[in-house]
TORKENU-766871 format. One record per residue (C-alpha): residue number from 1; residue in three letters; chain; x, y, z. Coordinates in pm, whole numbers. Each point is the difference from the previous one (the first is absolute). Example, Ala and Ser with C-alpha at 12.3 -4.5 7.8 and 13.67 -1.06 7.14 Angstrom:
BEGIN
<selum = 1 tornu = ALA nuvex = A c1 = 1230 c2 = -450 c3 = 780>
<selum = 2 tornu = SER nuvex = A c1 = 137 c2 = 344 c3 = -66>
This chain:
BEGIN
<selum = 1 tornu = UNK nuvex = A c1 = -8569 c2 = -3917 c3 = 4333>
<selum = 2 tornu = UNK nuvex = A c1 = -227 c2 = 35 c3 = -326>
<selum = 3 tornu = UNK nuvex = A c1 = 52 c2 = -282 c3 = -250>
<selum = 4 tornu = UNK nuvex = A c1 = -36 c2 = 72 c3 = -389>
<selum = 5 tornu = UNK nuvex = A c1 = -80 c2 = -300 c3 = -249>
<selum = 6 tornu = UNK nuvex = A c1 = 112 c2 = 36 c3 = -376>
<selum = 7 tornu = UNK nuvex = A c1 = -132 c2 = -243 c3 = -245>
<selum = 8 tornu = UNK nuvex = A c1 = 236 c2 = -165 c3 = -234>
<selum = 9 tornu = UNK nuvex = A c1 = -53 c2 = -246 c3 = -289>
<selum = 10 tornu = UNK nuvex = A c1 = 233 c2 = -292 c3 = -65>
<selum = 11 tornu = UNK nuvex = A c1 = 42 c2 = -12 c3 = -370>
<selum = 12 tornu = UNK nuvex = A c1 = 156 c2 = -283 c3 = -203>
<selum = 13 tornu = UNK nuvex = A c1 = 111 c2 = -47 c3 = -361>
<selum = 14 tornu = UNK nuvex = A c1 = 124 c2 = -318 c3 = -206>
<selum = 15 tornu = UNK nuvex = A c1 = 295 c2 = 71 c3 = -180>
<selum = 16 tornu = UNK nuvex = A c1 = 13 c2 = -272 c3 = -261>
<selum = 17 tornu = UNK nuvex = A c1 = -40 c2 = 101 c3 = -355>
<selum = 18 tornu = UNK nuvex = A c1 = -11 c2 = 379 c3 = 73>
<selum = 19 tornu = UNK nuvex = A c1 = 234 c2 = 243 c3 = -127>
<selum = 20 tornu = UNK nuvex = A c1 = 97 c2 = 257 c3 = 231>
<selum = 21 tornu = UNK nuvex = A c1 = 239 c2 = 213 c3 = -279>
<selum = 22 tornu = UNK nuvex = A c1 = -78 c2 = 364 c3 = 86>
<selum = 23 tornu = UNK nuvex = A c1 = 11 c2 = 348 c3 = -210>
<selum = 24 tornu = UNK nuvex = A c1 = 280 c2 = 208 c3 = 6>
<selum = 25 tornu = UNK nuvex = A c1 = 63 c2 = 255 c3 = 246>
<selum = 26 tornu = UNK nuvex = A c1 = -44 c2 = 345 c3 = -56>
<selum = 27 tornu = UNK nuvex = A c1 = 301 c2 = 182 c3 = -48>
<selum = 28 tornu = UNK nuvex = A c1 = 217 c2 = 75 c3 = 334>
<selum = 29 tornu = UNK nuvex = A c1 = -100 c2 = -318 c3 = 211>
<selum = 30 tornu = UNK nuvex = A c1 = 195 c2 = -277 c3 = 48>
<selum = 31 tornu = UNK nuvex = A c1 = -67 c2 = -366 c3 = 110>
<selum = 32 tornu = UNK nuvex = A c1 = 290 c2 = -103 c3 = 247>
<selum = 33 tornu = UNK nuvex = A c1 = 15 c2 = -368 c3 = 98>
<selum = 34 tornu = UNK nuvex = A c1 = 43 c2 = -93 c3 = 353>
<selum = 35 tornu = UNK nuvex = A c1 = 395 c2 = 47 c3 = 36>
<selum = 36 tornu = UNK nuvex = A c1 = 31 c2 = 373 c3 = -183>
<selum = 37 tornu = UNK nuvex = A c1 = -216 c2 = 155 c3 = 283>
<selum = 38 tornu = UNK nuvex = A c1 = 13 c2 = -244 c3 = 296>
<selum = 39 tornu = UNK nuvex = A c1 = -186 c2 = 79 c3 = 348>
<selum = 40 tornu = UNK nuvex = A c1 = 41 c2 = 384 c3 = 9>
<selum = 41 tornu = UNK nuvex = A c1 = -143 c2 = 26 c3 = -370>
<selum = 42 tornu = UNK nuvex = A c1 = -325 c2 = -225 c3 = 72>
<selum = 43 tornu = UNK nuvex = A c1 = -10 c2 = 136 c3 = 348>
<selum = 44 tornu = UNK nuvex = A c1 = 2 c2 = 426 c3 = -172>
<selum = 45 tornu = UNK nuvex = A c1 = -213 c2 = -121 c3 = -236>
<selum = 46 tornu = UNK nuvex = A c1 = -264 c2 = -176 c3 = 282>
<selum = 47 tornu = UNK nuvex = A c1 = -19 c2 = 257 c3 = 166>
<selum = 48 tornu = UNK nuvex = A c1 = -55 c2 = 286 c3 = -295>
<selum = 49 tornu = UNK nuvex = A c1 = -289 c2 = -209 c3 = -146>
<selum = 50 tornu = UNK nuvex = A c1 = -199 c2 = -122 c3 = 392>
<selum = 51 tornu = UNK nuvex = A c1 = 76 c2 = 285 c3 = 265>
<selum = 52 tornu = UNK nuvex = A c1 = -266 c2 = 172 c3 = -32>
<selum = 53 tornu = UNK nuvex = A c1 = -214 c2 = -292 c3 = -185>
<selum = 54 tornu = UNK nuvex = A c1 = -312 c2 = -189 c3 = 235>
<selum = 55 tornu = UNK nuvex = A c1 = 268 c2 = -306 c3 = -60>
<selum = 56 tornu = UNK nuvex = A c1 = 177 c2 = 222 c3 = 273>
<selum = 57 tornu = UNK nuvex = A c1 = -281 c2 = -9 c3 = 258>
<selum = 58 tornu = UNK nuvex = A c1 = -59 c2 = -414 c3 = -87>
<selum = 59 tornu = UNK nuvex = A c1 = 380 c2 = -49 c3 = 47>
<selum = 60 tornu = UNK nuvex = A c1 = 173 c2 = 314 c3 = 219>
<selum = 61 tornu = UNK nuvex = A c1 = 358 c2 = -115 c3 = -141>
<selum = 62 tornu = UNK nuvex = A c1 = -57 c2 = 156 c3 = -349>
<selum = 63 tornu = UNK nuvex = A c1 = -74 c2 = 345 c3 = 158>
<selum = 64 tornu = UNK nuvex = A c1 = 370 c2 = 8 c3 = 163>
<selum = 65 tornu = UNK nuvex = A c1 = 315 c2 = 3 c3 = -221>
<selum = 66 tornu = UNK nuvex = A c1 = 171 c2 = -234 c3 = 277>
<selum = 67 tornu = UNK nuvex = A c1 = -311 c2 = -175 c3 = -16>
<selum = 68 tornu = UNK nuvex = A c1 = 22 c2 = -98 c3 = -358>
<selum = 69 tornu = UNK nuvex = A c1 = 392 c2 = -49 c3 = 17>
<selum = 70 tornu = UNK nuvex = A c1 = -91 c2 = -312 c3 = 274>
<selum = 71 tornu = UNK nuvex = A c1 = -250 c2 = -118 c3 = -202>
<selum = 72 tornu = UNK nuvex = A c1 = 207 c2 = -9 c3 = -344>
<selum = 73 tornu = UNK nuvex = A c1 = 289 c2 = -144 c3 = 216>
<selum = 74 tornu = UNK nuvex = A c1 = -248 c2 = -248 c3 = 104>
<selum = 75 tornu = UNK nuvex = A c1 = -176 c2 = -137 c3 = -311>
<selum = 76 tornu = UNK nuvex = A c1 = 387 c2 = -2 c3 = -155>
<selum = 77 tornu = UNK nuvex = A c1 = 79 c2 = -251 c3 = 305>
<selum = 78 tornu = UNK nuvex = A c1 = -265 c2 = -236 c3 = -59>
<selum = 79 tornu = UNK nuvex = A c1 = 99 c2 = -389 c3 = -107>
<selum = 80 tornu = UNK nuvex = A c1 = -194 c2 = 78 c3 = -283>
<selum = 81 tornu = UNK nuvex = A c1 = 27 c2 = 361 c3 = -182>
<selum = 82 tornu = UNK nuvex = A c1 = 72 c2 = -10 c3 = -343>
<selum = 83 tornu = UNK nuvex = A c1 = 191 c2 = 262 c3 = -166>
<selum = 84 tornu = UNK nuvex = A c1 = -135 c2 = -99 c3 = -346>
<selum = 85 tornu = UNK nuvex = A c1 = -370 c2 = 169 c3 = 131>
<selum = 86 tornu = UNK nuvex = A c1 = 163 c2 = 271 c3 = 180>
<selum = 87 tornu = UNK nuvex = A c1 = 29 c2 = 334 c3 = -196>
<selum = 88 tornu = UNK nuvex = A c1 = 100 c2 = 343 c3 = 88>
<selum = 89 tornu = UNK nuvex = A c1 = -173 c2 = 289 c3 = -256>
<selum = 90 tornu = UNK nuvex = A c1 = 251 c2 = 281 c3 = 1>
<selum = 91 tornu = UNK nuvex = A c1 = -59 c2 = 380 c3 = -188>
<selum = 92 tornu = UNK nuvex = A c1 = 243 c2 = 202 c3 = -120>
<selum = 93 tornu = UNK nuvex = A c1 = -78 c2 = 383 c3 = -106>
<selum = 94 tornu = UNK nuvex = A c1 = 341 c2 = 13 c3 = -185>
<selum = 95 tornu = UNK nuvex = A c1 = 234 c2 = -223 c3 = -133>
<selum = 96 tornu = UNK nuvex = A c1 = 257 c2 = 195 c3 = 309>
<selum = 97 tornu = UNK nuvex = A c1 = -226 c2 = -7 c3 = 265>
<selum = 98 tornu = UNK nuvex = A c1 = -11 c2 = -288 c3 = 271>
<selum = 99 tornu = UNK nuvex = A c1 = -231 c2 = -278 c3 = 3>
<selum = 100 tornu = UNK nuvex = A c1 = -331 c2 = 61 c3 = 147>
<selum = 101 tornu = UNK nuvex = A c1 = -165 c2 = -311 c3 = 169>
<selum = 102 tornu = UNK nuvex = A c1 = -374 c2 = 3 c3 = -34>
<selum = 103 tornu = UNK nuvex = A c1 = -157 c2 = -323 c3 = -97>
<selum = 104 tornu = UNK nuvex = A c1 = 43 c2 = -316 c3 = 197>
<selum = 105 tornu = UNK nuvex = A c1 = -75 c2 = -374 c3 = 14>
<selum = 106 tornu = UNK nuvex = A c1 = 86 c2 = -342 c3 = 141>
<selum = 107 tornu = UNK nuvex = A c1 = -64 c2 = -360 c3 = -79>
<selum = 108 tornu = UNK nuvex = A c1 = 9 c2 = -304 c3 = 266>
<selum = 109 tornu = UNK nuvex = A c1 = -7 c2 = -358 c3 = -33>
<selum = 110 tornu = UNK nuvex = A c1 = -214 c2 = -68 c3 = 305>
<selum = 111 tornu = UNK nuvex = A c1 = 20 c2 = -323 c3 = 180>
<selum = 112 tornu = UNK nuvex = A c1 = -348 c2 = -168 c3 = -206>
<selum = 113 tornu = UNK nuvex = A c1 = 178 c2 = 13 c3 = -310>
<selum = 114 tornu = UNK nuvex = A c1 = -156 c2 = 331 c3 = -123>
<selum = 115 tornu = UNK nuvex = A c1 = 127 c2 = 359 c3 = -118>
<selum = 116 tornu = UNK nuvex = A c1 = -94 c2 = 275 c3 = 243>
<selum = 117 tornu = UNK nuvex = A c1 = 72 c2 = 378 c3 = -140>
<selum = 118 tornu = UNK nuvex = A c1 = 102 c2 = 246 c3 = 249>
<selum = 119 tornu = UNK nuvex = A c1 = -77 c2 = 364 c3 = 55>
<selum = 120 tornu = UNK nuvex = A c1 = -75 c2 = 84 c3 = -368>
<selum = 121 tornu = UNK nuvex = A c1 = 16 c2 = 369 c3 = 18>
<selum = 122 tornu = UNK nuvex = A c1 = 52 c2 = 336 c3 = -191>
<selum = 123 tornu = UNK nuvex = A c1 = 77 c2 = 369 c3 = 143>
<selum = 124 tornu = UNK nuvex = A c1 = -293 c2 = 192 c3 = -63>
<selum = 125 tornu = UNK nuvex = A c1 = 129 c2 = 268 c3 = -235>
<selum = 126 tornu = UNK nuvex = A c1 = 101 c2 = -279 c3 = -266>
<selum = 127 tornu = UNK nuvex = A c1 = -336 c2 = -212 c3 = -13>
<selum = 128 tornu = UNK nuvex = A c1 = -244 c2 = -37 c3 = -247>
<selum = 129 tornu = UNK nuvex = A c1 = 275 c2 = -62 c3 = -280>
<selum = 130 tornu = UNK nuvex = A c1 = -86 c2 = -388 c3 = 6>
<selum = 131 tornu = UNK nuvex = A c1 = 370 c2 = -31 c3 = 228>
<selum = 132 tornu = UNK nuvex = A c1 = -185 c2 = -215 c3 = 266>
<selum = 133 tornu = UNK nuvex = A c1 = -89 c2 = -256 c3 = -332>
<selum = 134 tornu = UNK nuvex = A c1 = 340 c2 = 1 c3 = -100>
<selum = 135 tornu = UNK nuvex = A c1 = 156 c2 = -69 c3 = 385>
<selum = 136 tornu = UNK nuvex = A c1 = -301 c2 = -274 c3 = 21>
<selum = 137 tornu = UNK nuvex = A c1 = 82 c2 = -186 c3 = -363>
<selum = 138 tornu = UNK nuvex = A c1 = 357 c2 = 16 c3 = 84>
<selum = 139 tornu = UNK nuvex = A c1 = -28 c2 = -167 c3 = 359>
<selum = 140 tornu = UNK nuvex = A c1 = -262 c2 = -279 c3 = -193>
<selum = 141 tornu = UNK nuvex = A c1 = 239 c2 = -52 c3 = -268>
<selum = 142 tornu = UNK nuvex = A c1 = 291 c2 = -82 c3 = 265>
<selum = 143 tornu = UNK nuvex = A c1 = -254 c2 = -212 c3 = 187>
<selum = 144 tornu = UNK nuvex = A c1 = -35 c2 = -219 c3 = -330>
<selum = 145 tornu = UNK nuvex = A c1 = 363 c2 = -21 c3 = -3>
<selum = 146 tornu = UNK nuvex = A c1 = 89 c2 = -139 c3 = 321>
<selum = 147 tornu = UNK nuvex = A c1 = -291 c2 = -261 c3 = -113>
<selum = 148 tornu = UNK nuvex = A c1 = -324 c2 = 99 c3 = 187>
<selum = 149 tornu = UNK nuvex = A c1 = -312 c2 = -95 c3 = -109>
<selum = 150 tornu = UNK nuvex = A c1 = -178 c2 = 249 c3 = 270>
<selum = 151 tornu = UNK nuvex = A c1 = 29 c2 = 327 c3 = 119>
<selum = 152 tornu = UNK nuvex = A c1 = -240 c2 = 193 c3 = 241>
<selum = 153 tornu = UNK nuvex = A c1 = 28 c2 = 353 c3 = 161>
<selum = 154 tornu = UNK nuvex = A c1 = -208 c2 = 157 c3 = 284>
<selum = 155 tornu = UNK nuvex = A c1 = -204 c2 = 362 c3 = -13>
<selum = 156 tornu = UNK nuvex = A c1 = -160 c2 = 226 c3 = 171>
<selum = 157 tornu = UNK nuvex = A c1 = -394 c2 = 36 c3 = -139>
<selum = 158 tornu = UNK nuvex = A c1 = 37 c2 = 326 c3 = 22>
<selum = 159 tornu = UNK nuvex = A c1 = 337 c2 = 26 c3 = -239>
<selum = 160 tornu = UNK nuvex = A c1 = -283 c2 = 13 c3 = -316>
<selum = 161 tornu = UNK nuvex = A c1 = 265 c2 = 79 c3 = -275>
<selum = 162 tornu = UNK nuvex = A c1 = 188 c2 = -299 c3 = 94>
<selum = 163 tornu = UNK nuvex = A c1 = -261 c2 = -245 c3 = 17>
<selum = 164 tornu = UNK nuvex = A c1 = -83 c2 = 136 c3 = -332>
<selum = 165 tornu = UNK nuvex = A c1 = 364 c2 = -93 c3 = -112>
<selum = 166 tornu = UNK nuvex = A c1 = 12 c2 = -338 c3 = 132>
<selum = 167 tornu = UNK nuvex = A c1 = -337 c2 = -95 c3 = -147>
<selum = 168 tornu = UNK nuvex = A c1 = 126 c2 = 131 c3 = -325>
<selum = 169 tornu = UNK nuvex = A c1 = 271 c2 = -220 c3 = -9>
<selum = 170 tornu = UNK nuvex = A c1 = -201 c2 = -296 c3 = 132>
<selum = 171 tornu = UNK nuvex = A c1 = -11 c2 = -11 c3 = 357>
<selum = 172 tornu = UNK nuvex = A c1 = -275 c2 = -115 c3 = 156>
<selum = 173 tornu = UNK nuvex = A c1 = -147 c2 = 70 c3 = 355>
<selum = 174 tornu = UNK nuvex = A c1 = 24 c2 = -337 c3 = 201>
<selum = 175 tornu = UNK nuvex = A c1 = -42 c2 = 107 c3 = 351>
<selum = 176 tornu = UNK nuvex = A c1 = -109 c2 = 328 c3 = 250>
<selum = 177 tornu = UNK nuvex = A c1 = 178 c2 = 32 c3 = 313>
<selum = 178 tornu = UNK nuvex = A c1 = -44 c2 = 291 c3 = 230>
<selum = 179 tornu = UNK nuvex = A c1 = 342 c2 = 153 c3 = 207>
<selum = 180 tornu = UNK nuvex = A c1 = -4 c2 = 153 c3 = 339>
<selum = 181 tornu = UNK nuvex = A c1 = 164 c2 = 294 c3 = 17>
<selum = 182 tornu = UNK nuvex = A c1 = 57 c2 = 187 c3 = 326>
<selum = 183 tornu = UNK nuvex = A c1 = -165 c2 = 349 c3 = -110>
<selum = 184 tornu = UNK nuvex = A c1 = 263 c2 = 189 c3 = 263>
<selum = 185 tornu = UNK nuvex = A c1 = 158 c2 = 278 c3 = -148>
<selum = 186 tornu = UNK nuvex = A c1 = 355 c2 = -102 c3 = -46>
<selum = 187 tornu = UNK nuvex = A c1 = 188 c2 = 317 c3 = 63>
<selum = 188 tornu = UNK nuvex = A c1 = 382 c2 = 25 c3 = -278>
């Protein structure tokens, strides 16, 4: 069996005296807090914006739509997951058409006390509109809320773009860690 290692960086970000108000969305997205799209909605929209993502090869889960359905059912189950940081990013071609799930992310309050975002993601097609900022402000502001004064966030060093993001917004790089990933082809 051939083992893979993926670097990732453990950022972290104060949250006192920041505002984390965001632009307006472009026109045919919608934000969706947690209820309005539930599991199926974060899991779709998981899925859309990792399958075929390195995040896939780091963490298998987000390359299977079951996969990602577990894992949203998961992170919803924990003591401490906190609807006010989870949002749902939704498009919608037409005012008749359905909602289309296709940005994602969720907040925990882990057991130190801190904020830990979840799975910020976007479905290719619909990047580089600053959506990922708006997702990330949106989970920070709902962090504040609940009464955090900490948030941090894992990625992997490869993901440039979002390192880029986080650092924009403050984040700061605080530890490297290296995962083992069995480098098996996993056959769907």
């Amino acid at each position: 069996m051939e083992i893979r290692y993926f670097k990732r960086f453990r950022m972290d970000l104060a949250l006192a005296g920041r505002d984390f108000s965001h632009a307006p969305l472009p026109p045919g997205y919608r934000l969706c807090s947690w209820h309005q799209g539930g599991i199926a909605g974060h899991a779709a929209a998981k899925f859309r914006s990792f399958h075929d993502q390195i995040d896939a090869d780091v963490f298998p889960c987000l390359g299977d739509e079951q996969g990602c359905y577990r894992l949203m059912t998961e992170i919803a189950g924990k003591p401490g997951f906190l609807p006010t940081a989870t949002w749902l990013l939704a498009w919608q071609e037409a005012a008749t058409a359905p909602l289309d799930y296709i940005g994602t992310i969720q907040g925990i309050w882990d057991r130190g006390g801190f904020g830990s975002i979840q799975n910020l993601g976007v479905a290719p097609e619909h990047r580089g509109q600053g959506l990922g900022e708006i997702l990330l402000r949106r989970a920070l502001a709902g962090f504040q809320q609940e009464g955090l004064g900490r948030v941090f966030l894992e990625v992997t060093a490869e993901n440039l773009v979002a390192i880029h993001l986080y650092e924009q917004l403050g984040f700061s790089r605080v530890r490297t860690s290296y995962k083992a990933v069995d480098a098996e082809p996993v056959l769907k």
